[in-house]
Each structure stands twice: as C-alpha cells, then as structure tokens.
N, C-alpha and C positions, 0 to 999 in steps of 0.2 A: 554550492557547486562551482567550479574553477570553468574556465570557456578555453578550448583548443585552439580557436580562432585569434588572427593577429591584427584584426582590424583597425585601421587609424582611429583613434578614440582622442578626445580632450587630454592635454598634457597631464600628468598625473603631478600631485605634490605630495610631501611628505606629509603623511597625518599624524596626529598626536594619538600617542596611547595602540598605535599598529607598530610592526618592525617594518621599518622602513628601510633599506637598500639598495644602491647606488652601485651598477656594475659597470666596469670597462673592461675591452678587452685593449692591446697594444696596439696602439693605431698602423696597420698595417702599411708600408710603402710603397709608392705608386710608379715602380721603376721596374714592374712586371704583373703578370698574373700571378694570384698566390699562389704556392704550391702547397700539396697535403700535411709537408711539415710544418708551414704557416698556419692554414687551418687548423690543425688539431690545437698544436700551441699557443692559440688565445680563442681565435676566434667561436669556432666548436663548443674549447669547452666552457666557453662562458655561456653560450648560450642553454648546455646541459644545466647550469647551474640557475640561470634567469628561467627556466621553466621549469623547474624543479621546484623555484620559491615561492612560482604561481598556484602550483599545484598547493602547498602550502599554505597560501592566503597571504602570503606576506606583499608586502604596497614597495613592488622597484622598478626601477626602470633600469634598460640595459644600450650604452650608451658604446658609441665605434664610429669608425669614420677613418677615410686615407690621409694618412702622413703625406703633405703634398712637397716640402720646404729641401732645401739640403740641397747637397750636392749630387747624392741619388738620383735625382732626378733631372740637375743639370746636365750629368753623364748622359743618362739616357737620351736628353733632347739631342744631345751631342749624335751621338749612333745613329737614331733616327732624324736626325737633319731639319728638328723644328725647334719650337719653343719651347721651355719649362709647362707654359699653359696648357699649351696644347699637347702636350705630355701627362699631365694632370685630367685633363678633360675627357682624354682618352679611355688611360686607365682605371679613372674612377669608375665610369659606367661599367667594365668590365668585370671591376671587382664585386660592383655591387650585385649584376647579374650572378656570378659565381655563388655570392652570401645566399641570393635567393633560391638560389640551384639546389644550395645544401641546406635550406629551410634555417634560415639564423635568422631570430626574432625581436631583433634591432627595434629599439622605441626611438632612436633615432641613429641611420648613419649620414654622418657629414663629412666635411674636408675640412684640415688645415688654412686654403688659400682662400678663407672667407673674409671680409670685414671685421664681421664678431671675433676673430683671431687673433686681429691686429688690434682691434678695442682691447680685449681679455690684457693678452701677453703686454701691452706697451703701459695699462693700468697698475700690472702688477711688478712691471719694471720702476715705474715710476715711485712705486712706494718704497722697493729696495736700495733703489737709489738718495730714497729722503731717509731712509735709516740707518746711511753708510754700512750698508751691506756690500758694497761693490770698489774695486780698487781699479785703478789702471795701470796697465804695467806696455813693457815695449816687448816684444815679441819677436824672437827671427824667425822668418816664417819663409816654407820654402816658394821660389819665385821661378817662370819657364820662361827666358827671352824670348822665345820662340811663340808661345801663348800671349807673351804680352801681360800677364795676370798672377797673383797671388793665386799657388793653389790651395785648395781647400782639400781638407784630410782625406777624401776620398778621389779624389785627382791626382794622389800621388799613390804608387804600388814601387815596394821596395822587400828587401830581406827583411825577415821579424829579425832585433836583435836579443829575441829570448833565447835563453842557452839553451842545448837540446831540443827548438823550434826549428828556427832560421829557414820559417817556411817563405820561396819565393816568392810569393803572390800576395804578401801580407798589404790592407788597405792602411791608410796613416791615419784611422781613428780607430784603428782594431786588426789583429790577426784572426782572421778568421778559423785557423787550424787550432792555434792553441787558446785563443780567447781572451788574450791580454789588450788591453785598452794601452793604446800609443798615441803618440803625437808625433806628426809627419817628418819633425828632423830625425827622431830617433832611430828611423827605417836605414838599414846597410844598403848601398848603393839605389837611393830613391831613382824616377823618371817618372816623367807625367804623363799618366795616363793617354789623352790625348795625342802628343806626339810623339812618345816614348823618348824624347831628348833629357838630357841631367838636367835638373832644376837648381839654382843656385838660392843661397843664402839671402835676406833683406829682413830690415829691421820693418817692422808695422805695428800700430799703436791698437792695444785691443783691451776690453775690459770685464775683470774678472768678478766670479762671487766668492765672495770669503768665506768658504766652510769652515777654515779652523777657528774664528770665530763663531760660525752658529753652530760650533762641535755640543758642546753644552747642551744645549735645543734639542738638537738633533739626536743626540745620545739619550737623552731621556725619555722622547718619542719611540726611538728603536726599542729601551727595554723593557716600556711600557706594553706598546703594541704587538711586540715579537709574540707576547705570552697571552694577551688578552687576546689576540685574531688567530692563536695557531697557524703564524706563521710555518709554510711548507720549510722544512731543513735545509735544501738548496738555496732558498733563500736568505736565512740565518746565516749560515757560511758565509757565501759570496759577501754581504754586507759586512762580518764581522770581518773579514779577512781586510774590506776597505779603510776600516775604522783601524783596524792592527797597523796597517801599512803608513798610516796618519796621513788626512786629511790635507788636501794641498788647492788654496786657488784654482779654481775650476774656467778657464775663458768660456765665457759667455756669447761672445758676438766672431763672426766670419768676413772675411773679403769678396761676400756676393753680391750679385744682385738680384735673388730671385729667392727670396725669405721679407720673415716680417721685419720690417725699417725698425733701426735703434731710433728714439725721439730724443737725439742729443745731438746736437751745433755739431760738435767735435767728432762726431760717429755717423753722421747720415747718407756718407757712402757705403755703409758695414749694416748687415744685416743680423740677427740673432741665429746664434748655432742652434741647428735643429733639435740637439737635444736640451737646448733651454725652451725652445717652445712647442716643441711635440707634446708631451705630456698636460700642457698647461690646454692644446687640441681637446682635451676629454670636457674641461671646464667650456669652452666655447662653444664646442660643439652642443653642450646641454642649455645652451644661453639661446642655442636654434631650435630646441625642442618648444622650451619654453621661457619666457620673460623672465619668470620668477625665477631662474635656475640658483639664486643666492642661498633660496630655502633649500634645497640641495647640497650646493655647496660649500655654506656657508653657516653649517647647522649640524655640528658635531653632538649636540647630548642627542638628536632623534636621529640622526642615519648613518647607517655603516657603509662602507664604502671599500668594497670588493675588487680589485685586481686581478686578469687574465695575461700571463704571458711567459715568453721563453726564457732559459736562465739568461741570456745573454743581454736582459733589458732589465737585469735586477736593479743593477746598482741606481740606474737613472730615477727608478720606484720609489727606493726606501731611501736615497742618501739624496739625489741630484733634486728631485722633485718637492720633497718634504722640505729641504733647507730651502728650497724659494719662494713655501709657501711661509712656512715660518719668519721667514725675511720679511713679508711685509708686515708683520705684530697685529696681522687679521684673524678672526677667527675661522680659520678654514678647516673642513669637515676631509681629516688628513687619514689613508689607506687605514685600514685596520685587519684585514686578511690578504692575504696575494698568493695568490695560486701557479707555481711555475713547474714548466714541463721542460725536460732535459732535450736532448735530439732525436727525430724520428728520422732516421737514415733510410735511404732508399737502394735496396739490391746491395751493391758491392758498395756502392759510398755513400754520399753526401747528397741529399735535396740541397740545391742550389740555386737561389731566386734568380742572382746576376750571371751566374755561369749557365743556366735553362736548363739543370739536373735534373729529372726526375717528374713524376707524375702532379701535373698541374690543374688547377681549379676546374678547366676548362675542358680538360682530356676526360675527367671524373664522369662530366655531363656528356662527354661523345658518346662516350662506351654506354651499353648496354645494362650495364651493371645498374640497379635504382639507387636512388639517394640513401634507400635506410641501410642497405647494404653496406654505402663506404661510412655513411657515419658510424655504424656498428662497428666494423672496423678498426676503425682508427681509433672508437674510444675503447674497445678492449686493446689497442695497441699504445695507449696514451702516453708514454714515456713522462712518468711521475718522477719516480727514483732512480732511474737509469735510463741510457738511450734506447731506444729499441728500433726493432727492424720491420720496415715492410718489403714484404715480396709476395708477389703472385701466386704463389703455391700456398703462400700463408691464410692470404686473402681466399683462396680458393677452399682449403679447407676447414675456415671458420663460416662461411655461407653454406658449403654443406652438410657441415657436421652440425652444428651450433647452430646456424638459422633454420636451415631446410628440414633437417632431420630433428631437432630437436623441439624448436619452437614453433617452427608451420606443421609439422607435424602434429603435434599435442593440439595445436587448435583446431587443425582441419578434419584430425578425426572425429572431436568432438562436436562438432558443426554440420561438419557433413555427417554423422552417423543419426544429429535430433531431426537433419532436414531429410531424411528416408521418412517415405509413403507409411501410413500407419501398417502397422505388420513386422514392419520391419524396425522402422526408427518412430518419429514423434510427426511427421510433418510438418515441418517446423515451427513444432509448439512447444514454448517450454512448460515438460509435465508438472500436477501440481505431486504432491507426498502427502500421502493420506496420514493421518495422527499420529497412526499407532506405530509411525516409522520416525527418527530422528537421527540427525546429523550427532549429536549429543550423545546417543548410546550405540551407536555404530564406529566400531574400533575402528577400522579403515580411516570413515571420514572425520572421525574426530582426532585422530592422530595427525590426519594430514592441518586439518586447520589448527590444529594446536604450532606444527612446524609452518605454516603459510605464514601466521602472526607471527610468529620470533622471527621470520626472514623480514616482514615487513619492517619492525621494531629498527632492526640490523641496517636495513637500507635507509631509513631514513638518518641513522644516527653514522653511518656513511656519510650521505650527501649533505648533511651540514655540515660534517668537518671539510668538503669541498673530496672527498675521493671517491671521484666517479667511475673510477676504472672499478673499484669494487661496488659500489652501488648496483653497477652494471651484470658485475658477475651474480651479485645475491638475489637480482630481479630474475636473470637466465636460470636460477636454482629452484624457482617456484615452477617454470615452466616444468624441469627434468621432474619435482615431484609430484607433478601432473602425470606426466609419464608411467613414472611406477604406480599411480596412484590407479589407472586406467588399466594398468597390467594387472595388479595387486584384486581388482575388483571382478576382474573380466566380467564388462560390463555387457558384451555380446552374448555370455551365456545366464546373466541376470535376467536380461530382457525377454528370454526365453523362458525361465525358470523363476523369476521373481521379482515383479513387474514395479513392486512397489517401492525394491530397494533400487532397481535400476534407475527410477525418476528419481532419487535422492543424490545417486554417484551423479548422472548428467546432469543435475541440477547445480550438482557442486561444482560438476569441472566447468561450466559455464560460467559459474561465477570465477572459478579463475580465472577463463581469457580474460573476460571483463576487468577482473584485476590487472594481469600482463598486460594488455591494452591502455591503463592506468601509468602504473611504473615503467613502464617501457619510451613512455610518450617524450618525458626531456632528451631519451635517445636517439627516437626514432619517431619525429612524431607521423611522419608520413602511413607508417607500419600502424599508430593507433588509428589514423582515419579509416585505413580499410579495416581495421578489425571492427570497429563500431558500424561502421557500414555493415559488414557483413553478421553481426549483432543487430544490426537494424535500429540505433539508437542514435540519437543525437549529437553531435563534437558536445553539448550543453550539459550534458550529463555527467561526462565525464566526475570520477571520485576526488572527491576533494580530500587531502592528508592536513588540513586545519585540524589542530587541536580541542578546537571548540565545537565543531561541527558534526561530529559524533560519526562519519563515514570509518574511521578507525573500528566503531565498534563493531558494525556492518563487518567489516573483514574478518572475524573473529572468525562467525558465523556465513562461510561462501555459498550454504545451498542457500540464504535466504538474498541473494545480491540483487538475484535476479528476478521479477514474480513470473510466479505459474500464468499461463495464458499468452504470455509476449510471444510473439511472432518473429523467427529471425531474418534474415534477408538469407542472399544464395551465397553456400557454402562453396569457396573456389581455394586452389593453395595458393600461398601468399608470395613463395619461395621458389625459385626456378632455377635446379641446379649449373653450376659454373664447369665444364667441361674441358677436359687437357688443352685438348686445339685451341678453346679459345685462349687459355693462359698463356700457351704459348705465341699465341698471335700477340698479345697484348704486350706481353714481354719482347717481343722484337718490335714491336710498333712503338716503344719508349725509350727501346737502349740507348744511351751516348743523352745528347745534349740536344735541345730545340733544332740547332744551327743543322747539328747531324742528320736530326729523321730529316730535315727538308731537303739536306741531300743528298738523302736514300731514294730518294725520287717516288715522287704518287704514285707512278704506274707500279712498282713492286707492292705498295699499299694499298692500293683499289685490286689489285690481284690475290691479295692474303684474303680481302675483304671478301671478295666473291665466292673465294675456298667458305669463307667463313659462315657466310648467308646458306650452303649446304647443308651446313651439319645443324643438325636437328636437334632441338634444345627439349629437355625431359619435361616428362609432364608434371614437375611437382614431388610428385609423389615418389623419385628417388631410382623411381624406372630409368633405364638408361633406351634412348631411342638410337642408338646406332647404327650411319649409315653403314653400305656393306663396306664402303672405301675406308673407314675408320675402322670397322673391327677388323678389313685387312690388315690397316698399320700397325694394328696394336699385334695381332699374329708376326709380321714381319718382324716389331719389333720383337718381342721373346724369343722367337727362335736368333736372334741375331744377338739375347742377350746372353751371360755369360752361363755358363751350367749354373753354378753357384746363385740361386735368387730366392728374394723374401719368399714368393707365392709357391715355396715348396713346405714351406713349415704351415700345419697344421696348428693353430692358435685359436682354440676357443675361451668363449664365454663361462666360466663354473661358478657352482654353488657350492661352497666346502657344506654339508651337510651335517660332516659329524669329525670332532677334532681328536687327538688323546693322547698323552705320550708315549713315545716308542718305549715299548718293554725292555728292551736292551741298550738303549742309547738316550744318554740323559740331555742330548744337545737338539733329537729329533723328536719330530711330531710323525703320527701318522692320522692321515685325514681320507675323508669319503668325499669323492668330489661327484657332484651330476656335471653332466657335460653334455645333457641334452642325451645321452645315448640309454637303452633297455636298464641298466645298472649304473650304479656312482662309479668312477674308478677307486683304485687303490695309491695315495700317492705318499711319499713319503718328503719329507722338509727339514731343514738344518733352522729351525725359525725360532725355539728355544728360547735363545737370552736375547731375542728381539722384541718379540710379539707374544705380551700372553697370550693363556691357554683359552680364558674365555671372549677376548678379543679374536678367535682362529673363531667361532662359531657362526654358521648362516651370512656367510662374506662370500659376496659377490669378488671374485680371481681372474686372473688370465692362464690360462691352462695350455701347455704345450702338448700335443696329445699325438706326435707320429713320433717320440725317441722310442728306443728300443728299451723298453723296462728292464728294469735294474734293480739286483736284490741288494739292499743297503739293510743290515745289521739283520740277515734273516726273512724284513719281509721286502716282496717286490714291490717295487712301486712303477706304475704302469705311465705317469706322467710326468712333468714338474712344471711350477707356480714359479711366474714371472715377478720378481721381485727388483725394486731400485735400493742404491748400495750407497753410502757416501765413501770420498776417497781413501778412509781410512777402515772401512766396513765396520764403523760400529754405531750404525744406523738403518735399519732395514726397515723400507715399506712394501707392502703389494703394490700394484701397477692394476688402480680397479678400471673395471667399465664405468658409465655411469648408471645409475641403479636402476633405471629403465629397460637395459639391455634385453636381451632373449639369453636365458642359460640354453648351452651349446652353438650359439651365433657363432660364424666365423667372423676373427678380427680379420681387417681388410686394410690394404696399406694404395691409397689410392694412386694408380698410373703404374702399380704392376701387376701383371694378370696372369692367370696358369692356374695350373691342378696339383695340389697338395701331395708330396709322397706319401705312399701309407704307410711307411716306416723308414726313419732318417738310415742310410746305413753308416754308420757309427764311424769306419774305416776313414771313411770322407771326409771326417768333419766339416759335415755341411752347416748346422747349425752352431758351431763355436768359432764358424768362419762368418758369419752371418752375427752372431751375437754382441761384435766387436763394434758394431755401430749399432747398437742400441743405447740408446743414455735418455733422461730428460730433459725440455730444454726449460727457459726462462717462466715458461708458464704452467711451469708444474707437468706438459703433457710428455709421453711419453710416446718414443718418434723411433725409426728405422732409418739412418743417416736426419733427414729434414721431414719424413714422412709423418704423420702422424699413426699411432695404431687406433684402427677406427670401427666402430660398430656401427648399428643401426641409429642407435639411439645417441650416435654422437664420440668425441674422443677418449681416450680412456688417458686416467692419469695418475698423480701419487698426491699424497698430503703434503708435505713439505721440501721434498729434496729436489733443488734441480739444480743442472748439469752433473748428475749421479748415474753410474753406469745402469745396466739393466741386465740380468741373470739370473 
C-alpha cells in the first residue's frame, strides 16, 4: 500500500533492482509570485507526475527550488529599493507558501543563493575549464553612462529585430512576444531599463562554452534520448531547429555582482550567467536533500531523470545543460524524458510574471475557490500541444458541470444513500451479498467492471508516457460510468424490490469511489483526503497501482474492494457550486495588472466583497439558493435581453429508440426518439453517408423539440438532432450528453434564463439566428457562443471534431 502523507522522512537513494526516478520541475524565479501559468507549467505538473509514480511503487524523489541569480532579480531589488538578498529572502518564503497552498509534494525545495550552489557550479566549471571546453572571446557589450555599469541582458528593453516581430518591449536575452533568444546589441533602439537613457557600445572580456565542439556529444545524446524518454514534440522541434540553425559559443559569465563568482584571476569581478547555473540549481539543490546526491546524480544505468517545464526553457534542457554536463567527461545521470507545456493565457492576453498579468499564486488562496478545484482546472487546461485559455466562465463551468455534477455527485449519492437509517438505506454499513448473487453473472455490474479495468489499464498507460491531461480525463470517465451505472440499475427501486441485488450495485459503486479517491489523488490529492475520510478509511490504505502487488486485480472485481461490515464516516457533498456574481466579481477583482487593482482602490473591493458575502452559496447538491436581489437581476436582465435568446429553444436529452431508412430518400434516416414525453417522436435526418445504420441504434442525442414539424419526403418529422459538421461537411458527429443524463432533461446553457417557446415560429428565424453561434470548442465540448450546452449529469459533447459548426 502507497501512504497519502508527505512527511519528512530519511533522504531516500536510489535502490538497485526498483525504478528509480529523479524529477525536477524549472526552478521558478524569484522576481514575483508565481502565477497559474507558472504553476501549471512545471511546477503542478510535476508534481501529478511524482505522485503518480508513488502511487506506482516506484523509489523518486521530486526536486525544486527558486531560481535566485540574474538580473531578474537585480531589477526587482531595483523597484523595490533593497537588495538582491533581500529580494530573494522575501520571495522564496512566498513561493514556497503558494507550493504548499496548492499541495506540491516537494522532497526538497531549495534556492540557488546557497553555498552548496557555489561548491556544485564552480566544481563543475572547473572541470570544463581543464578540458578546454571554454574559450574567451571580447565582447561589445551594451554600457549606461548614466548607470555607470555594463548592462546585463535583461537591463536592457529595445525593438525585437525579428522581421514581422519588432515587438517594443522586447528583454535583450529574449523577446518575449515572438520567443527568439537575443543578445542585448541586437535590440533596435535599446535603453536601459533603469533610467531609460541609450546605452552605448564597450568592449568586456567574457568566457564562453564551445558547443560546436561538444556538437558530436551532444548530438548523439539528443538522438539517443529524444526516442528512448518520448521526448514531448515541442521539445524535438525547438532543439532540432537549434541544432539546424548551428551551434554557436554560448557566454557563460555576466558583468554582475549578485550571482555565483567565476573562480578565475582573470574573471573575479563577472559572475556566471543565470542560465549556466540555474539548471546546474536542480544538482545542488539535491546535494541539500542529501550528501549522497552523486548516487542520484551521478548514476545513469539506475535513474531516470525526468524534467518539468515551459516551452520557452527547452533549449537550456536539452542543448545548454547537457553540453555542460558532458563538458566535464563525468558520468552524469543526463534528462531522459522532458515534459513541456506551451502557454496558458489568461482572458484576453498573456499571464505575465514581470508585467503582474493575471491570476497569481496568492490570489488562488484568497478566493474561495478550494485548492482541488484550481488544480483540477488547470490540469484539464494544461496546454500540452497548444496554448490554452483560462477564463472564469471556463473555470465556472468545469466545477459545475464536471466536479459538482458529475463527480460529487456520483459519490455523494452513493454515500449518502448507504448512510440512510435501515429502511431506507444501510446505516452506514456496507452490506454483505449473499452467494447466490455475483458481480460475475450480473450484466450491469460486470459490464461496468469489465469497462472500469480497461479505463484503469488506459490511465495508467497515459501517465507514464507523462499525459496527464488525459490521464485526468480517463479517471473523470469512471466517475460518468458510475453515473449510468446508478441509473442503469435503479438502485432505489432494487432496494425496494430486491434487496440482495441492491447490496451488490452499492457494494460496487463504493468500490468505485474508493477507486476515484485512488486515481484522482496525483490531481487532487486534497479531494482523496476527504473522500477516505468520509469512507472512513485511512490516507494508509490507499491502492497501490504496483505491478507486483496484486491491488490491479482487486480492481477487476469493485464489489469486493470494499468488505461487507465496514462503517462509513458522514456522507456531506464535496463540491459547492461557483455562481454568476461570483465570477463576475472575480473577473473585475483581476482585470488589468497588480499596479491596476491597487489602483482601483480597496474600498470599491471591500464593497464587491460585502455584495458578495450576501449571496448565498448552493447546497451542493446543484440547488440554486437565490437571493430575491439576484433572481431580480437575472429577471432584469432577460427582459433587458434581446428577443432573440438561447432559453427560448426547447433542447432536450433523447434516446433514438428505433432507427431505419427513409423509404423514399436514400440519404435519410427515420428514427423513434423518447424525449422523456408519453410517446418517442417522429424525426427525420440527412445522416446517411455519415453514420451507419446500426451505429443510429439506442444513442443517447440532443433533440430540438419546439420547431414546427416538417414533412421531409412524405413522413413528418416532429424534431431535429443536433449534430457537429467539419468545414467542409464531410464529417458528421452527434453532439451527445454524457451517458448519465436523464432522457428528456432539458439542456441548460448557464447565465441565461427564461421559458422555452412551445413552438419556434418559423417566420422569425429564431432558431437559424441563434444556431450561428453554435460550434465546438478545443475540448471537444459543445458551446452557444462560449457557453457550454449542459445537463445534469455534466457537458455534452462530440468525438473528434472541434471548432466544427453545430446543426
């Protein structure tokens, strides 16, 4: 059994004959609080990943700590009117408060500005230096009369000189818009930072590492490793494109004073550039864990050695870092996976650490909102393969839909239904199942465990290729089959009617949570404490996914997870719905920039807040508590909205029943749909050379049910089926619920409200005016402009097509 708890324990080492694994995430920078886009981009998902391998059995340790060195932070001391140190001192504490905010399960975070820093980096300088790795070359470097000092690459902001860039505000070791790595002459009309005066020209003596010398080395690590650690394709790229572009002397050292000392006569006013000894942070920092850190990292046939971070720290990973370990003819235990996430953009733009963009570590922990909520979040928003977007409406309904609805849901019914007084429920005993009843010969439940294992199988063979975005989604799919599974069974009218098959369904669905409480934990682990709590089970129990250990087979079989007689603890919901006011509070309480809210002034903020503390937060359970002041606003609003709105179309939940081709139209179908009402409708579809005939059978639909029926080739058809279309229509999906739903549910598009026409009048096209902002978005779901279409049991969506119209 694997332990939930993160207790300081004896350093660990690498054992012979376990897998052993060694994770870093990008030593984050101490020249602010992090923000979301920070987090999700190493720090988060490493730790998904270090408690995923626990859960596993495997022997690692996950290693982090604040980038303290650079110019970053000399800027900052600058603004804030102290020292580099006390710059550092500051914001380490803060960051590390934040890590512990969002539960990252660090076996050690350290700093850069340690001793152990200075020993590690000026060690392994010294060997690059006895193996003519390093050249010295003269350098014009930009200078501020005014400053009195050589700036350093981020002291200087000038034009990017990339063609079709030429963004203003570009820093002189990188553009941050377009992402090209510079050097500070190269910037069109530079000025220093500082006092915004033109910097002029001065030669300075600096010393560089020869890459096109350890090309060789290096090149044959790259094509080694690229294929054995499945390196991410963001990563491949970016390095291949440095390796195309050919390898050029890299300077190594800067004109600071507030980095680690070069240990050279010649150089002991110049300090090492941050990104020579950032990365070499991960090695010292493990040297603070423990003594031994050699057997670590110094031990390539027993440990792997896993990387967290943004694309924009690639190159430093695979080309800057490797050629300095390789420089010194040591055996160093060099990356073999690296895990990089693209940009998570905030609202309209950019999370910006220096510019105070966007929602910050520290904001996360003001709000209301619990930790498993944003970590949820962010890792279904984890921008793997493309950037993705957060915004508060998003964030609003993946808590409702997806946490509240779908996963506190499944648990709480089934908890709260075992913890009802005998009569009713179990009191909270789980029942035992008499013989002559089995999981085994019960269609239901053996269908469902037969799909529980192949999701589990799925998930884990996810999470070792490191993609936790989907790891995450295949865990949330055992929940949803809990869902139909609890529907499928009606276990309310079992318990009435058949007592022995009842204790078998709640025996099982128990062993799901208990599952979901499992898989869910590297996400959420705060979400598994209360679920075992409220299981009444120990964090020590937790299922271990070791190969060896035989709890895989246990899964197979979920009504036996649990035994008969165990006691549960008190069944409460988990999930507290997120409501318009508030998002829209939070969304004005973040707009613009740090500088900005401060001078939106408190009192307009302690005023939102007070509004805020009124409104009454749901019980869970999806009820809406409505003050009368809010279901005024929402009446103000509608009549104030335009004629034309979603909440006039009638969009239900159907079950196509019965499918068959149109007798006169070899392109239509005519199908029996329920829709929840006394009889199926009649409807009629163009779906043909889309979707066979026996794929049309017992499919859960989105059914439009106020048009005015229509006789298409003879027969009328009373509805029509909401379908997504690619741009050239020759690709056609349903638009399902998720399979838990209620046939005849109304879909619900949250923040517009009103009463359904009972029939569109056709004249108006109300619904073909309305229907134009229908599409899918990036995650498959299917939306009304940004809205989601949403039922009870969560969002509804397609198989493959997104950004695909919807009709």
């Amino acid at each position: 059994m694997g332990s939930l708890t993160d207790d300081r324990k004896p350093p660990k080492l690498p054992v012979e004959g376990k897998r052993n694994i060694l994770i870093t995430s990008a030593l984050p920078y101490v020249n602010n609080v992090p923000h979301l886009g920070n987090v999700i981009g190493s720090v988060l998902s490493a730790d998904v990943f270090a408690r995923y391998c626990r859960l596993r059995g495997y022997n690692i340790i996950y290693i982090c700590g604040t980038d303290e060195y650079g110019t970053a932070t000399e800027t900052k001391a600058m603004e804030e009117k102290c020292s580099p140190k006390e710059i550092c001192d500051k914001y380490h504490v803060i960051h590390k408060e934040v890590y512990n905010w969002f539960n990252i399960s660090f076996d050690e975070f350290g700093r850069t500005s340690s001793p152990q820093q200075t020993e590690v980096c000026q060690a392994i300088f010294n060997k690059i230096w006895e193996n003519n790795w390093l050249s010295e070359n003269t350098m014009q470097q930009l200078y501020c009369d005014t400053c009195e000092r050589f700036l350093a690459d981020r002291l200087v902001e000038g034009n990017c000189p990339t063609p079709g860039c030429e963004y203003d505000s570009a820093r002189g070791d990188q553009c941050e818009k377009c992402g090209k790595l510079l050097n500070p002459a190269e910037l069109k009309d530079p000025r220093c930072k500082v006092c915004q005066k033109t910097p002029r020209i001065r030669d300075t003596n600096h010393l560089f590492l020869e890459l096109p010398l350890l090309k060789d080395k290096l090149e044959k690590y790259i094509n080694e490793m690229s294929v054995a650690g499945s390196w991410s394709q963001n990563a491949v790229q970016t390095t291949n494109s440095w390796l195309r572009e050919g390898l050029k002397p890299r300077c190594i050292t800067r004109d600071l004073k507030w980095g680690v000392p070069v240990p050279h006569e010649k150089y002991r006013d110049k300090v090492f550039y941050v990104w020579f000894d950032a990365p070499i942070g991960y090695v010292s920092i493990t040297s603070c864990y423990t003594p031994d850190w050699e057997k670590w990292w110094k031990n390539p046939e027993n440990v792997e050695l896993y990387q967290f971070m943004g694309k924009d720290n690639v190159p430093f990973h695979t080309v800057m870092f490797p050629s300095t370990l390789l420089g010194t003819g040591e055996n160093w235990t060099l990356m073999k996976t690296i895990s990089v996430t693209e940009y998570l953009n905030y609202e309209a733009g950019k999370f910006s650490k220096s510019k105070g963009i966007g929602v910050f570590g520290n904001d996360a922990k003001d709000t209301n909102i619990p930790v498993e909520v944003w970590r949820y979040y962010l890792l279904t928003n984890r921008p793997e393969v493309s950037d993705t977007l957060f915004t508060w409406p998003d964030l609003q309904a993946k808590l409702n839909n997806e946490l509240l609805n779908n996963l506190g849901n499944f648990i709480n019914r089934v908890l709260s239904f075992i913890a009802k007084p005998s009569g009713q429920g179990y009191a909270s005993i789980i029942p035992s199942v008499p013989d002559n009843v089995s999981g085994d010969t019960h269609e239901p439940t053996k269908k469902l465990a037969d799909k529980v294992a192949g999701y589990v199988e799925q998930y884990i063979e996810a999470m070792e290729k490191v993609k936790l975005k989907q790891g995450l989604k295949i865990a949330m799919s055992i929940s949803s089959e809990g869902n139909g599974y609890l529907q499928e069974t009606e276990f309310w009218r079992l318990y009435k009617e058949n007592q022995s098959l009842c204790s078998l369904v709640m025996k099982t669905a128990v062993g799901l949570v208990y599952l979901l409480g499992c898989l869910l934990e590297p996400f959420m682990p705060s979400f598994t404490l209360e679920v075992f709590k409220q299981l009444n089970l120990p964090p020590e129990m937790h299922i271990s996914l070791c190969d060896e250990k035989g709890d895989l087979d246990r899964i197979r079989r979920p009504w036996e997870i649990i035994s008969a007689g165990h006691k549960i603890g008190t069944a409460q919901p988990l999930f507290k719905e997120l409501k318009d006011e508030e998002v829209e509070f939070y969304r004005k309480k973040f707009a613009g920039s740090q500088a900005d809210r401060i001078l939106r002034g408190e009192a307009e903020a302690a005023k939102v807040a007070e509004q805020l503390k009124k409104t009454k937060i749901s019980d869970g359970n999806g009820k809406k508590k409505q003050s009368t002041k809010s279901s005024n606003e929402a009446k103000n609003k509608a009549a104030a909205e335009t004629e034309i709105s979603i909440s006039r179309l009638d969009i239900r939940v159907g079950l196509i029943k019965k499918a068959q081709k149109h007798p006169d139209a070899d392109s239509l179908y005519v199908e029996e749909i329920d829709v929840g009402e006394e009889k199926p409708r009649t409807v009629v579809s163009g779906l043909v050379k889309f979707i066979p005939l026996d794929e049309m059978q017992n499919r859960k639909v989105l059914v439009v049910c106020n048009l005015k029926p229509q006789a298409m080739r003879g027969i009328k058809s009373h509805a029509m089926v909401l379908c997504a279309n690619n741009k050239d229509s020759t690709k056609v999906e349903f638009v399902e619920p998720p399979s838990s739903a209620q046939v005849g549910e109304k879909v619900t598009f949250p923040g517009y409200e009103g009463v359904p026409d009972e029939v569109l009048n056709p004249k108006k096209k109300i619904f073909e005016t309305l229907q134009v902002d229908f599409s899918t978005n990036a995650e498959l779901v299917a939306c009304y402009k940004d809205v989601p279409f949403t039922t009870s049991a969560g969002v509804c969506k397609v198989s493959s097509l997104s950004g695909a119209t919807i009709k």
